[in-house]
Each structure stands twice: as structure tokens, then as C-alpha cells.
C-alpha positions as CSV (number, residue, x, y, z in Angstrom):
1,X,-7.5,8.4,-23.8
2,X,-6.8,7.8,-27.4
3,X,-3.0,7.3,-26.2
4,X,-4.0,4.4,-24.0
5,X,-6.0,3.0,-26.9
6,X,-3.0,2.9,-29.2
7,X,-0.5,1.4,-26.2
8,X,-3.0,-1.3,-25.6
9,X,-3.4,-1.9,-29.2
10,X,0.4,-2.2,-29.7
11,X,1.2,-4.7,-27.0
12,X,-1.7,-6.9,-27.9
13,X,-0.4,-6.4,-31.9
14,X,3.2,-7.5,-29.9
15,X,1.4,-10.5,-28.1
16,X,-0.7,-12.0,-31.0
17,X,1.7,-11.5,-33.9
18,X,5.3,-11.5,-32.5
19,X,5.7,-15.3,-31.5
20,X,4.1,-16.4,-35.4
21,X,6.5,-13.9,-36.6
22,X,9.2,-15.5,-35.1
23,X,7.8,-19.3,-36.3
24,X,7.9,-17.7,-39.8
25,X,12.0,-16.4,-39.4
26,X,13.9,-18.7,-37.0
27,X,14.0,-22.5,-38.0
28,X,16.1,-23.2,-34.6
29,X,13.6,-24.4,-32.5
30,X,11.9,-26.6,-35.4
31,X,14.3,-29.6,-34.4
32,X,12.8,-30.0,-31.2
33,X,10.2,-32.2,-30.2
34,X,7.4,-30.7,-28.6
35,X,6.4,-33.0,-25.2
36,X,2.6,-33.9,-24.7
37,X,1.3,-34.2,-21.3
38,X,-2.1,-35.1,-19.9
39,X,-3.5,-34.8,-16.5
40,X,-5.2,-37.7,-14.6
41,X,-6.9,-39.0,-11.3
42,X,-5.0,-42.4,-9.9
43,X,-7.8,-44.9,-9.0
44,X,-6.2,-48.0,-8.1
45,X,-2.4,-48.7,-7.1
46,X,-0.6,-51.6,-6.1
47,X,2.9,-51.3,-4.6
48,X,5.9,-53.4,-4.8
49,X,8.7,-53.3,-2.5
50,X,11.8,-54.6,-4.4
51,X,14.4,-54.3,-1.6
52,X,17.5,-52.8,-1.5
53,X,20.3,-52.0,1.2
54,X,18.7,-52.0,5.1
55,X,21.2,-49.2,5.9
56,X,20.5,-47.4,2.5
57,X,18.2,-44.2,3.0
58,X,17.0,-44.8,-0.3
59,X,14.0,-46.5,-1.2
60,X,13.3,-49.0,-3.8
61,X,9.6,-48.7,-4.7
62,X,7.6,-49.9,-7.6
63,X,3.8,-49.3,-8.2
64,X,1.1,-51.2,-10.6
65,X,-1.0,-47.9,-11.3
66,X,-4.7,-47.0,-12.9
67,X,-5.4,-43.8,-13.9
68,X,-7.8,-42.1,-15.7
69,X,-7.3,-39.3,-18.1
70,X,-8.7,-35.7,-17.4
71,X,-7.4,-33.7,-20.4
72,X,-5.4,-34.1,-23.4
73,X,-6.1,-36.2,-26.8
74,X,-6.9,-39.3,-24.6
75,X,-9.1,-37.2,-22.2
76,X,-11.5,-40.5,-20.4
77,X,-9.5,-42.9,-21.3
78,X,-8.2,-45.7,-18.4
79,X,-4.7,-46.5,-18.4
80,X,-1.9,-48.8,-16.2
81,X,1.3,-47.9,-15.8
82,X,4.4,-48.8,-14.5
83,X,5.5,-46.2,-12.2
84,X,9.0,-46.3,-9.8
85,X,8.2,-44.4,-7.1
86,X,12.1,-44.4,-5.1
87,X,13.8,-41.5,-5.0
88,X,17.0,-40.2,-3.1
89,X,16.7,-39.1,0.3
90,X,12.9,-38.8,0.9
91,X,12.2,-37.6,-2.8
92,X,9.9,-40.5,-3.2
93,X,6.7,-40.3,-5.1
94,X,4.2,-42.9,-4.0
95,X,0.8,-42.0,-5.3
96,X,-2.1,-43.3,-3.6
97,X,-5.5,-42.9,-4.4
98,X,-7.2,-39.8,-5.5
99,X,-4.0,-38.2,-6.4
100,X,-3.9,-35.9,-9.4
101,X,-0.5,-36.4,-11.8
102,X,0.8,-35.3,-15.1
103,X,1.6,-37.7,-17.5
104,X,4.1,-37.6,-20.1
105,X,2.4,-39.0,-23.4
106,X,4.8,-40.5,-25.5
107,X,2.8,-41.4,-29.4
108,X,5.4,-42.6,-31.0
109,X,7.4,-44.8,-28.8
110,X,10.2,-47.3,-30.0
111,X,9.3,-50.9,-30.8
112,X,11.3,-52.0,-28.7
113,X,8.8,-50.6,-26.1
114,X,5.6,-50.6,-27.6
115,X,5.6,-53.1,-30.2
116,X,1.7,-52.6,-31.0
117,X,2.6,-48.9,-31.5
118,X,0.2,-48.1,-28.7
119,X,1.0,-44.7,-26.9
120,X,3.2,-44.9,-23.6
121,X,2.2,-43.0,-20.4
122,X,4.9,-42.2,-18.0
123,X,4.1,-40.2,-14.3
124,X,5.7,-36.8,-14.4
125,X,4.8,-35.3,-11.6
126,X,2.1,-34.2,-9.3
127,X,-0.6,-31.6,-10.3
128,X,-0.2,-28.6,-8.8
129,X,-1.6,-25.8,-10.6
130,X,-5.1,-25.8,-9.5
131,X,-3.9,-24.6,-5.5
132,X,-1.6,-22.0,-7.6
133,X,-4.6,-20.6,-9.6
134,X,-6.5,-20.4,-6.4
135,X,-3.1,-18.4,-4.4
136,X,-3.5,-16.0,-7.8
137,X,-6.6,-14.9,-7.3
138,X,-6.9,-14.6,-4.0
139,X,-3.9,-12.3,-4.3
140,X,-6.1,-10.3,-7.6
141,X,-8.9,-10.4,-5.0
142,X,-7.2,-8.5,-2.1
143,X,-5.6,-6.0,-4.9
144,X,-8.9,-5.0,-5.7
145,X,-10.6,-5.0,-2.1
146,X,-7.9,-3.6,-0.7
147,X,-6.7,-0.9,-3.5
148,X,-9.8,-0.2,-5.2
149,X,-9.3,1.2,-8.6
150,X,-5.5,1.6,-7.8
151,X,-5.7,-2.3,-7.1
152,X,-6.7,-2.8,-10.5
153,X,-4.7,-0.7,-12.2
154,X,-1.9,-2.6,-10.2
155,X,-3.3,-5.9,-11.4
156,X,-3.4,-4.5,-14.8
157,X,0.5,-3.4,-15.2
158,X,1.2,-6.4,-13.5
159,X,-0.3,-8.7,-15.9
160,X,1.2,-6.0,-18.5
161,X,4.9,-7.0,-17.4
162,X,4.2,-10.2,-17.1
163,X,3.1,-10.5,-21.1
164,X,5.8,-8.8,-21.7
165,X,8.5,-10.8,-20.2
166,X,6.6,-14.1,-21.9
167,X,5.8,-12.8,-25.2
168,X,8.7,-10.6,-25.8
169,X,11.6,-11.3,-23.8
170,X,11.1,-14.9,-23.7
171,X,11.4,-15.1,-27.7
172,X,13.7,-12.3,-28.4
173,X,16.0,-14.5,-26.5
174,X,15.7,-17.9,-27.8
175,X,16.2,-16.6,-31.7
176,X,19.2,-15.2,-30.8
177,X,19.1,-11.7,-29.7
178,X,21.2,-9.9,-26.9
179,X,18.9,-11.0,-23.7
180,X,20.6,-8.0,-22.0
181,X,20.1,-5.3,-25.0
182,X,16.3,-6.9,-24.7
183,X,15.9,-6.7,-21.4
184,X,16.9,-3.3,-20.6
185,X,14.3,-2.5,-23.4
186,X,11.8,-4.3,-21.3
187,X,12.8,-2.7,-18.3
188,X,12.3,1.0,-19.8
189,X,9.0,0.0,-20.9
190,X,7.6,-1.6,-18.1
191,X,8.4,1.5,-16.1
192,X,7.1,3.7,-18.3
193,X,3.7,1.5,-18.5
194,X,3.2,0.6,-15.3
195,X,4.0,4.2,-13.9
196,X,1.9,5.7,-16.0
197,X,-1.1,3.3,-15.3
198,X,-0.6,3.3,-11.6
199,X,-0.1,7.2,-11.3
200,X,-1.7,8.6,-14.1
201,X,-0.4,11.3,-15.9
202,X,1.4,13.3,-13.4
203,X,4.9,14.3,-12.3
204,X,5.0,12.1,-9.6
205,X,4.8,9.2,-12.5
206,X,7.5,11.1,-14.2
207,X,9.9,11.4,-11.7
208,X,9.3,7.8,-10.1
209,X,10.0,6.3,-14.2
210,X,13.5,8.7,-14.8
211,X,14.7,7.7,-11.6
212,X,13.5,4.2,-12.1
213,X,15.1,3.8,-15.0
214,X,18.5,5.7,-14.1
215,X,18.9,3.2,-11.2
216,X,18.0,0.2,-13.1
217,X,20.6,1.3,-15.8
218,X,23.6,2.0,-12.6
219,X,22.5,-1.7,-11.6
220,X,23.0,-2.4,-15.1
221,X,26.0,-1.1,-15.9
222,X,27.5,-2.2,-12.7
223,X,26.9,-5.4,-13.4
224,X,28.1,-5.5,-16.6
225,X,31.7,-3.7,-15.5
226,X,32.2,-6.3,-12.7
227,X,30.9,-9.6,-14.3
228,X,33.8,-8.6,-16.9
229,X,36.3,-8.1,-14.4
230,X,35.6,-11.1,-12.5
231,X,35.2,-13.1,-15.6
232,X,31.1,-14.5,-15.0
233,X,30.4,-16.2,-18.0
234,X,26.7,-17.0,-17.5
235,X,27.3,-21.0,-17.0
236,X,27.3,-21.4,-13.1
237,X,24.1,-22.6,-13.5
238,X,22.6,-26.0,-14.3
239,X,19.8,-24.5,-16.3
240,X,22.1,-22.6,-18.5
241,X,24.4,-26.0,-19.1
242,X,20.9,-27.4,-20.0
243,X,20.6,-24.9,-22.6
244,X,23.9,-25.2,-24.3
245,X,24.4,-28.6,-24.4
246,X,21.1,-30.8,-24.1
247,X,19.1,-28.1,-26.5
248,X,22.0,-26.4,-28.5
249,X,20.4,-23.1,-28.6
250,X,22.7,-20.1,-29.6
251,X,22.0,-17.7,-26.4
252,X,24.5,-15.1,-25.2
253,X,24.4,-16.6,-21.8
254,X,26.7,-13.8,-20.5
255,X,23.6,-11.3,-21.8
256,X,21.3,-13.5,-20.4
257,X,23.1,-13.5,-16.7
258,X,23.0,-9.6,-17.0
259,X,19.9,-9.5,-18.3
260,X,18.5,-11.5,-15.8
261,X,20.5,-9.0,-12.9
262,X,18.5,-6.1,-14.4
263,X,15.2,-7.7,-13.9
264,X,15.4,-8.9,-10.6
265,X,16.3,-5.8,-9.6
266,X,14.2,-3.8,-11.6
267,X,10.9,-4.7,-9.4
268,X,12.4,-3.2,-6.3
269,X,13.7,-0.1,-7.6
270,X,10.1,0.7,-9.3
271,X,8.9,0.1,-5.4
272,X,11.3,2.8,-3.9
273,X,11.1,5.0,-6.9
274,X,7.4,5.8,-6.6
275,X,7.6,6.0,-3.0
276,X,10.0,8.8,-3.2
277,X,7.7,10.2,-5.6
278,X,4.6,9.8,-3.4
279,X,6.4,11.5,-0.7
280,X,6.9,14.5,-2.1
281,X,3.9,14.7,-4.2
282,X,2.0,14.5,-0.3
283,X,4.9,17.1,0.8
284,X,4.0,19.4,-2.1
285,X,0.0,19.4,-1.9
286,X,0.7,19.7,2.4
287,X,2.9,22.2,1.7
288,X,2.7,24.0,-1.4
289,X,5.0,27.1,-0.4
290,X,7.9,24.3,-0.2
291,X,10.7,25.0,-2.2
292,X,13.4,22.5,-3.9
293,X,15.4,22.3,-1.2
294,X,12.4,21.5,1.3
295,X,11.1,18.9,-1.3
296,X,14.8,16.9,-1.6
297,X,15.0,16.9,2.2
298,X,11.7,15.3,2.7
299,X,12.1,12.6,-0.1
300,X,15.7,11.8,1.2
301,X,14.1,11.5,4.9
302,X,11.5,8.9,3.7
303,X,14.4,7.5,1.3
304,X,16.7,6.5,4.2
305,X,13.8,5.0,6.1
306,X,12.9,2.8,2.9
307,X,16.6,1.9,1.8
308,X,17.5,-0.3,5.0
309,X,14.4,-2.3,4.4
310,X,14.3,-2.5,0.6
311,X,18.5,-3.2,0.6
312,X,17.3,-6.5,3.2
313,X,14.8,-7.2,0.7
314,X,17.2,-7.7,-2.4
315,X,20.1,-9.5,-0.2
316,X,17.6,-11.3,1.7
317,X,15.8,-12.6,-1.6
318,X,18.8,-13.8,-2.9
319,X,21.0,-15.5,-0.2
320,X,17.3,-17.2,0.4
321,X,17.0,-18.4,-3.4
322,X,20.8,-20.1,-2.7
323,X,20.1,-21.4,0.7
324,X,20.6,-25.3,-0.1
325,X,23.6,-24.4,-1.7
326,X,25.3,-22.5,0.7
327,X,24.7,-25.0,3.3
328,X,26.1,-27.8,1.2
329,X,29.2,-25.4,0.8
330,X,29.5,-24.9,4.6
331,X,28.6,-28.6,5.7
332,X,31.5,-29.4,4.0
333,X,33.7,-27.0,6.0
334,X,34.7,-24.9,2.9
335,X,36.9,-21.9,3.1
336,X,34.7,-18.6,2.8
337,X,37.5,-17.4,0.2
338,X,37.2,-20.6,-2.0
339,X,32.8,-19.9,-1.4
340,X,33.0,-16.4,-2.9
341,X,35.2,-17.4,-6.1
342,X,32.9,-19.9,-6.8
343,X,31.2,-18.8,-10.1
344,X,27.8,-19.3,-8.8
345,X,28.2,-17.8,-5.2
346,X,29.8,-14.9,-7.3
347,X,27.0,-14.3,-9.4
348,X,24.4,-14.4,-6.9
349,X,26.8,-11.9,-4.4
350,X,27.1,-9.5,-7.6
351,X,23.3,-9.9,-8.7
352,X,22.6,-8.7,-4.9
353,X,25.3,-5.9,-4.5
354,X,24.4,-4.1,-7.9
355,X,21.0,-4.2,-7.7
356,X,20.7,-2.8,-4.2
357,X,23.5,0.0,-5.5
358,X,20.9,0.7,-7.9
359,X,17.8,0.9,-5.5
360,X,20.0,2.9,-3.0
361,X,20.9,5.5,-6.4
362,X,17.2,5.8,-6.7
363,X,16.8,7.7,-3.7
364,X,18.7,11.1,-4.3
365,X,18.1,10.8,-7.9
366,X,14.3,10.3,-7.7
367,X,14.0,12.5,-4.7
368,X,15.9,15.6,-7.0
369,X,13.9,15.0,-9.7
370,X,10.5,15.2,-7.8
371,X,11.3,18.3,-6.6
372,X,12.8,19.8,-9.2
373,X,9.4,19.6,-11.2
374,X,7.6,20.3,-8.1
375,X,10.0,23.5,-7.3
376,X,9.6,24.8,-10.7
377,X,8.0,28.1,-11.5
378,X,4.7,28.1,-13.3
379,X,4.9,30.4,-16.5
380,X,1.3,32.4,-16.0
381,X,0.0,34.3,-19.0
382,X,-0.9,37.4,-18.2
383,X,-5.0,38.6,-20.3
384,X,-5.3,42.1,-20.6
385,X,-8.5,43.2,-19.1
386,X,-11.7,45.0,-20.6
387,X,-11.3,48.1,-18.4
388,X,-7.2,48.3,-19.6
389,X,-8.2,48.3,-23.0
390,X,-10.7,51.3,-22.4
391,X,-7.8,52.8,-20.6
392,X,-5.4,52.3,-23.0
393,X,-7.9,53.4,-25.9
394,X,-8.9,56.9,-24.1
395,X,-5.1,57.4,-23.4
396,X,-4.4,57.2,-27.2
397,X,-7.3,59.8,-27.6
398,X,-6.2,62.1,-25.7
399,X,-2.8,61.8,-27.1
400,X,-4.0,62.3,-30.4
401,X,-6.2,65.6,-29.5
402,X,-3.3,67.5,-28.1
């Protein structure tokens, strides 16, 4: 009890004070402007079609809108603003209506603009967060129907790795620190929490963390070794080109591309870790003359069942996250040699490969710790009874008459 009292009281220490700590010793992020956004309801809208091509699929929309504000500094107030609605290729946004939209709240705009100085309001985007906050807790809601207390404790270590990704990893990165050195730290610690919440103190939570953490660090490692070699340098992406040049941030984008290997795997291995654990733990109480030998065979029986599945999962969830791309590649009736040395189809094929080595790793290791700790022999301490005493006292007697 008093050791979950302290862990709790460390992260939320880590939560509330790390981020101001940071504020206080990194100026880098002081030169950026901080955007202001506001949701609003649109009320009226008048649309304008200004032409363009006949055989163009693009659109050439303009719209005359009202809104009113829902949140922000300007919360109630009634605004018009221009708003282009074309887009390329069916990525128009024409509001109607009733729509909900962010808008991007500019209070110091140029004079050119806004010669009065009056704030300018620009449409972002839609509002979507409401439908999301609903999706969350209906997935919370089954957790708990579903799970009982184990639901919450899942919900618990999963809002638990969530803060720390946000609060920790998020921060360590942008002042400057190793994203890989910080997420293998976050990795080991979200095992360790999230095990230990969901299966108590036990060996089953022991054995699912080492081997957790011994396949996370072969995806790791493996990653690292063959990013080298094949010389990923962390800037396939548009994100991280965004980073580097639009916000100049000093990041190790290598790091971060590692870094971000280990984490993607890291949620699947913790799946088949504890259910190599779980296995034998039922085994074990089932069967409790089983020795090591009996244990490993079991857990490397449910193993192979689990590592087809969990090995789709990984490839799956990557091909799936470069799907767009992979059909542009292939609609232009590109080479499959020229696809893989492509930077960002080579990242995403080692981010797969290394992390499913990993999860497959798991297996044996997780499976020969369990019953290792299972197997072992209990050390028994042997109490002398009364009537042995008694014994031993009239013995000693006797001895001492003759």
C-alpha cells in the first residue's frame, strides 16, 4: 500500500512540476507564438461560386459566413468571415448551417489586414472532439462492465502511460534530450507500472515485465543496428521536415525515429508477454506438481498460437498506416526494388520487422522465466516442536545421570 502511495505521488510530482521546470530551463520554445482558437456554431452562410476550369476536379468555392462563438476570450460574440471553401480533389469544406468549426483567432493581425486592429477569425477546421470524447468513454465504460476491477485497473495504467508519454516524453524531447535514451526509459516504466497494477504483486507480473522489457530492448536494439546500416536518418517524414525547418527545434530525429519504433511496439509485446504469463500461472495452479519443463511447454504452446496473430497485428498496423502511400507508389507502376529503398517505405518495413522480432522473442523468454519462478523450490523452515524439545531435554538427562 504505502508503495503505491509513493508511485502515485511521484508521477503526479512528474506531471505537475516537470513541464514548469522545463519553462524555467529551456528558452527554445519562447520564440514561438502560441496559436489561439475558439469554437463556434455557423448560423447563416452565403455561397459564391467563382468559376474555374469545367474539366478541372477542383472546386472554386467562396462563402459569406456568421458564426457565433462558443469558447475562447470572445465566447458569445457574432462574427462574419470570409471563408474559401475549394479544396483539391473532394477536400472541400463547405459549411452549412449548424456546423461546429474551430477558428483560428488571430489578435494582432497586420494593418494591412485589419487596419482598425480588430481581431481576425479564420475557419480551421471542423469540430470533432465531442463524437471522440463520447468513443472514449464508451470504450472506459465497457472496460469497467466488462473487466470489473481488472477493467479499471486497465483504465488506470492506461491513462498512466498515456501521462507519461504527454508529460514526460513529449518534453524530454523538445528541450533536447535523446528521444530514444527517453523512451526506452518510458518503456521500462510503463511495464513495470502497468504490470504491476494489472497483476498485482505476483510472479506472473514479474515474469510478463522481464520478458517485456527484454523484447522491447531486442526490438530496440535491432532497430538501432539496421537503421545504421541502411542509413535512416529520421527525415522521411513530412512531420519531422516540419520540425527542422518550419520550427528550428534541435531534436535528434534519428533518436526520435527509434524511439518512436520502440513504442509502437512496446504495446504489443506487453499483450503477448502477460499472456504467456497468464498461461502458466493457470498451468501452475491446474497443475501444481508441474515441473519447469511442463511449465515452458505449455507457455510455448499458447505462445505459437498468439505469435501468428499478434505478428499480423504489427505488420498489419503498419502497411495500413502507409496505405495511401503505397498506392501512389504502385499506381505509378514503380519498381518494388526502387519502393523498398525508399527512406519512408524503409522505415515503416523496419519499424514492422523489429518489433514483431521482438514480440516473437517474448515468447520463449517470457515462457522460461514464468516457469522458472514457478518451478523453483520453496525454502520451508523447519519449527522444532514442543514434544522434541521434551525429548531432547529428557535425553540430555539421562545422559547426564549415567
Amino acid at each position: 500500500m504505502r508503495f503505491r502511495f509513493y508511485l502515485l505521488l511521484s508521477l503526479f510530482a512528474l506531471i505537475i512540476f516537470l513541464p514548469n521546470w522545463g519553462e524555467a530551463s529551456e528558452g527554445e520554445l519562447e520564440h514561438l507564438p502560441k496559436p489561439q482558437y475558439a469554437k463556434a456554431e455557423v448560423f447563416e452562410v452565403e455561397t459564391y461560386d467563382l468559376g474555374g476550369h469545367k474539366d478541372s476536379p477542383i472546386k472554386e468555392i467562396s462563402q459569406q459566413v456568421t458564426l457565433k462563438i462558443l469558447s475562447g476570450k470572445f465566447k458569445v460574440k457574432v462574427v462574419a468571415v470570409d471563408h474559401i471553401a475549394s479544396g483539391m480533389m473532394g477536400g472541400e469544406m463547405i459549411l452549412k448551417p449548424g456546423n461546429r468549426v474551430i477558428l483560428f483567432v488571430d489578435e494582432n493581425p497586420p494593418p494591412a489586414e485589419s487596419p482598425d486592429g480588430s481581431p481576425l477569425f479564420n475557419v480551421a477546421d471542423y469540430v470533432r472532439d465531442t463524437p471522440i470524447y463520447w468513443l472514449a468513454f464508451f470504450f472506459a465504460l465497457l472496460l469497467v462492465i466488462i473487466g470489473g476491477m481488472k477493467g479499471v485497473k486497465a483504465l488506470v495504467s492506461l491513462v498512466i502511460t498515456i501521462c507519461l508519454i504527454f508529460f514526460i516524453l513529449f518534453p524530454l524531447t523538445l528541450w533536447g534530450f535523446n528521444p530514444l535514451l527517453v523512451s526506452v526509459l518510458i518503456a521500462g516504466a510503463v511495464s513495470l507500472i502497468v504490470f504491476r497494477i494489472v497483476g498485482g504483486k505476483s510472479i506472473k507480473s514479474v515474469a510478463a515485465a522481464i520478458g517485456t522489457l527484454l523484447g522491447v530492448a531486442i526490438a530496440g536494439i535491432l532497430a538501432f543496428v539496421v537503421g545504421n546500416m541502411i542509413h535512416l536518418t529520421g527525415m522521411s517524414s513530412e512531420e519531422s521536415r516540419i520540425l527542422l525547418y518550419s520550427m528550428d527545434l534541435k531534436i535528434n530525429y534519428q533518436g526520435l525515429l527509434f524511439g518512436s519504433i520502440l513504442i509502437g511496439a512496446l504495446g504489443a509485446i506487453m499483450d503477448v508477454g502477460m499472456s504467456i504469463a497468464s498461461s502458466i500461472d493457470e498451468v501452475r495452479k491446474v497443475h501444481p506438481e508441474a515441473n519447469l519443463q511442463n511449465l515452458f511447454n505449455a507457455g510455448m504452446n499458447v505462445g505459437r498460437d498468439v505469435m501468428g496473430t499478434m505478428s499480423n497485428t504489427l505488420i498489419l498496423a503498419y502497411t495500413g498506416s502507409t496505405l495511401p502511400l503505397l498506392l501512389l507508389l504502385i499506381a505509378n507502376n514503380m519498381s518494388f526494388s526502387k519502393i523498398l529503398n525508399m527512406e519512408m517505405i524503409a522505415v515503416e518495413a523496419v519499424r514492422a520487422l523489429a518489433g514483431s522480432i521482438g514480440l516473437v522473442l517474448c515468447i520463449p523468454i517470457t515462457a522460461l522465466i514464468s516457469a522458472f519462478l514457478y518451478s523453483r523450490p520453496k525454502i520451508k523452515t523447519i519449527i522444532p516442536s514442543s514434544d522434541w524439545l521434551l525429548d531432547k531435554g529428557r535425553a540430555k538427562d539421562d545422559n547426564f545421570s549415567c
